[in-house]
C-alpha positions in Angstrom: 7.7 2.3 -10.3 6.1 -0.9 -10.3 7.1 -4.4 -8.3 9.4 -6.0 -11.0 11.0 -2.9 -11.3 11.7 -2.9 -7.6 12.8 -6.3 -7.7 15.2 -5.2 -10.6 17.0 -2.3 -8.6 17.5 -4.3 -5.3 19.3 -7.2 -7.0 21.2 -4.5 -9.0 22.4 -2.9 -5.5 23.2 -6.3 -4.0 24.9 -8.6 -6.4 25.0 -11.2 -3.7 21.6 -12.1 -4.1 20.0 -13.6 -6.8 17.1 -11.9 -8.4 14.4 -14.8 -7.6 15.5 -14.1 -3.9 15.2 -10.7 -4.0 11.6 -11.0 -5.6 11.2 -13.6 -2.9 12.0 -11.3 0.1 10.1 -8.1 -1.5 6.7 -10.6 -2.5 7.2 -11.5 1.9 7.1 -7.9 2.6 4.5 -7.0 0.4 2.2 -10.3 1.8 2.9 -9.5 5.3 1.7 -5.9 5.2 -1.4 -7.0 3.2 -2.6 -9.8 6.1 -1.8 -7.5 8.9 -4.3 -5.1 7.1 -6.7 -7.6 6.4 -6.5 -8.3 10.2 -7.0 -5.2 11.0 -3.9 -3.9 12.5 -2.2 -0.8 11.8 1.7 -1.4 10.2 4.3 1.7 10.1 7.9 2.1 9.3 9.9 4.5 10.8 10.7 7.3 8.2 8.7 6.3 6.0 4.7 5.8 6.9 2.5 4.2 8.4 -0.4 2.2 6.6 -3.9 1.6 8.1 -7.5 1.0 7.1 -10.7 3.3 7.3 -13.9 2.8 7.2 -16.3 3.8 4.4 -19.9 4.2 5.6 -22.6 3.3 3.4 -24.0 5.9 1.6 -26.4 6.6 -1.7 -24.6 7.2 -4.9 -25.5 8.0 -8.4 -24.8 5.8 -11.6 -22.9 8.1 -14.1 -23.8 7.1 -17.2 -27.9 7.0 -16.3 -27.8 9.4 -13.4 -29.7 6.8 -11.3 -29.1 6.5 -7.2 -27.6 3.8 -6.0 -26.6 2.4 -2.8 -22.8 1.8 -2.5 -21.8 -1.1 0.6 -20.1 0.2 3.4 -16.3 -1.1 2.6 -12.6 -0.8 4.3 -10.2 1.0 2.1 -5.9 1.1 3.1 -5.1 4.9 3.9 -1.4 5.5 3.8 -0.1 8.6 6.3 4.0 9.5 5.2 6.1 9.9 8.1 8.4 12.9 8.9 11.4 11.9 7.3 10.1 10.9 4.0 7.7 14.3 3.8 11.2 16.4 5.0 13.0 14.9 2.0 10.2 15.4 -0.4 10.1 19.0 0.4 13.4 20.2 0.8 
């Protein structure tokens, strides 16, 4: 599923609201979970998962086309954990 299509089955369920709101509410979401990443803060909903970030140490790596080492940065990378209730309904 990707965002439009998101947007798309919200507005379906809630004919109340008008698509550009919907898209609106679910670009907020999306924005606020990004910047309390970026600040390094940890963001979970209940039933669902928690998101975080995790370190990546530098470390040598090798180019694939030449075979040559190379040294990749150290970066930050999101790490997603499900919670209880969405792994339980996954694997009923």
């Amino acid at each position: 599923m990707i965002k439009s299509e998101l947007v798309q089955i919200i507005a379906d369920r809630n004919p109340h609201l008008y698509q550009r709101d919907v898209e609106n509410i679910v670009n907020a979401i999306l924005d606020e979970i990004t910047e309390t990443l970026a600040s390094g803060n940890r963001v979970e909903l209940r039933g669902f998962g928690a998101f975080s970030i995790k370190n990546r140490p530098p470390r040598e790596g090798r180019n694939p086309r030449t075979g040559e080492t190379v040294q990749v940065e150290e970066k930050w990378v999101p790490f997603f954990k499900t919670g209880k209730e969405l792994r339980e309904r996954l694997n009923k």
